[in-house]
N, C-alpha and C positions, 0 to 999 in steps of 0.2 A: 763658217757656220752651216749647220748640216739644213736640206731645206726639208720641210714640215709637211709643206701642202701637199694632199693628197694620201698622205699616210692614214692606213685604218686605225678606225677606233678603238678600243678592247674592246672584250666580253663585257657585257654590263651586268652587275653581281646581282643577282637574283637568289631567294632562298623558298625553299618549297616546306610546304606542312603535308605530314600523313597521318592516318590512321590505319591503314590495311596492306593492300599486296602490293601497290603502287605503279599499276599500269599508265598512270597518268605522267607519275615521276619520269617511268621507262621511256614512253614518248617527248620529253623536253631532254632526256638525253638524251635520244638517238637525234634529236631534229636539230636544237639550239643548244648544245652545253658545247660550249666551247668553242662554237662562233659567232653568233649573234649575241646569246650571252652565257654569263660562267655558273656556274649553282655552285654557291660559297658555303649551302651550309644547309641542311636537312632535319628537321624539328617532327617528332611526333607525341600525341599525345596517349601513346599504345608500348608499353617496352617491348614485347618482341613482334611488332610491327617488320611484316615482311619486306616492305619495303624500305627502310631501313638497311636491310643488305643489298639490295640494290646501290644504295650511297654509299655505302663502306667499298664494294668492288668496285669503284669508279673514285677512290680515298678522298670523298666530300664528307667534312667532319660530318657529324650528328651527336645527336640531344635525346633525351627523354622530358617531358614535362607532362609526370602523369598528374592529374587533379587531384590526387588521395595525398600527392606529399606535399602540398601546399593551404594555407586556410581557408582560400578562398581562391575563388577564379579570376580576381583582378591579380594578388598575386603573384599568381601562376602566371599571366599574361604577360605582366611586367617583368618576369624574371625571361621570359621564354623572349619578350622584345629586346630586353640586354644584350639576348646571346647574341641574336641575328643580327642586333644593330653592329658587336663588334666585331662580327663575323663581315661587316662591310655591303651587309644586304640592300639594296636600296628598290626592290619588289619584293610583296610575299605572294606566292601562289600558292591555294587552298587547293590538292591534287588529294580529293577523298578525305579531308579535314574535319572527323565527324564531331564538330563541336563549337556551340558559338564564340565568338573574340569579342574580350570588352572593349568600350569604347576608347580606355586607355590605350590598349593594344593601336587601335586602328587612331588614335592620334600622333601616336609614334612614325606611324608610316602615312601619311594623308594622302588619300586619293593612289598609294601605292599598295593596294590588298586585293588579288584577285581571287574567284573561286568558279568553277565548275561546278554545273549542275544540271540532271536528266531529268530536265522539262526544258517546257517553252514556258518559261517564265514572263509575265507575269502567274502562269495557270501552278499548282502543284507546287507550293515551294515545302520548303522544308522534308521531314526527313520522311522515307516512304514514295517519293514522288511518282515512281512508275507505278506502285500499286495504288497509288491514288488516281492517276490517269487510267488504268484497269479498271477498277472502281466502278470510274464514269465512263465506259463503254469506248473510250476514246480510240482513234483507228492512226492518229499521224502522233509519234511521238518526237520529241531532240532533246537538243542537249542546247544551256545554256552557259555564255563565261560574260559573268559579272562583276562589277566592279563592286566591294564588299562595304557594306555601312553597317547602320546599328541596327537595321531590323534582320529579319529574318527571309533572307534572298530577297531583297528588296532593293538594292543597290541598280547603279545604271547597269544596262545591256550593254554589252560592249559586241558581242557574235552570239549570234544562235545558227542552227540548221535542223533540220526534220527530216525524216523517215516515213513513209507512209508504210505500217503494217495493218493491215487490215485482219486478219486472225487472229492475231496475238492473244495471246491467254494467260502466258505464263512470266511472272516478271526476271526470271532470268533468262529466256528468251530474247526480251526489250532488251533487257542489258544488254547481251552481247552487241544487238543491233546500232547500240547506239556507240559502242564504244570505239569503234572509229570513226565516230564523231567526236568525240571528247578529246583523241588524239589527235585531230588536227585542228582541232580549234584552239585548244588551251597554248599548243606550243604557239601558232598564229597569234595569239594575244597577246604574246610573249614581245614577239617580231614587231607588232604593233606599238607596245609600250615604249620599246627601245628607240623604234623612228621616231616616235614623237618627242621622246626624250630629247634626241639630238637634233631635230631640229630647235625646240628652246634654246638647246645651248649654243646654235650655232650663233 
């Protein structure tokens, strides 16, 4: 009998949501797909979401689930949870996901829905968040990765980090700034998820 102990664990199947270019996606492939964990499966609510090809050139299925060919947004959610669930998802990460998930959605996966977001939340949630921090004069901005519930970016913190810009004026300026934050944090959550995963199951 062959011996076990010490043998690694797989990839643990994680599935990502988009709506735009998918630099978020870009960074959980370069960092974790395919060793800490696998990205089984790619869902947007955008069809010719660019990120989107990003998944196809790395041959991770994908999906369309736009909200115009469903009756409603539970729906859609419940159709969109189907896929992922048979696709073996057992994380969903929100990488630029511009759109709320019903509570159905998020009881399909309990306590497994992350999302990314450019604040320091609790301040600025929802959409606009850098030019709300603009707004208010604000000089440090970051990026937040949350664990996702039914309100609106209101779920636990799981990392945040900041930036002190002091000039900043322009919110794609911020962008940029923060976006290597968002790429190291979000795959990190990733990492995190999975150890804790396995230590439960140890």
């Amino acid at each position: 009998m062959s011996d076990q102990i010490g043998s690694p664990e797989p990839p643990f199947p994680i599935a990502v949501l988009v709506s735009g270019t998918g630099t978020n996606l870009q960074a959980l492939l370069d960092i974790v797909h395919g060793r800490e964990a696998e990205i089984v499966a790619v869902a947007s609510n955008v069809v010719d979401a660019p990120a989107l090809g990003r998944a196809v050139a790395h041959d991770i299925p994908t999906a369309v689930f736009s909200r115009s060919d469903y009756p409603n947004r539970q729906t859609r959610d419940e159709a969109m949870a189907d896929w992922l669930y048979e696709h073996g998802a057992r994380l969903i990460v929100l990488a630029g996901f511009m759109e709320l998930l019903s509570e159905r959605f998020l009881e399909r996966f309990p306590r497994a829905v992350k999302n990314v977001h450019p604040s320091l939340l609790p301040d600025y949630p929802g959409m606009h968040a850098i030019e709300q921090a603009l707004d208010h004069g604000e000089k440090r901005f970051g990026v937040t990765v949350h664990y996702v519930d039914a309100g609106v970016d209101t779920g636990e913190i799981i990392l945040q980090e900041s930036v002190d810009l002091p000039f900043a004026k322009d919110p794609g300026e911020v962008l940029e700034a923060l976006r290597p934050l968002e790429h190291r944090l979000l795959p990190e959550a990733v990492r995190l998820f999975v150890s804790q995963d396995q230590l439960i199951a140890a």
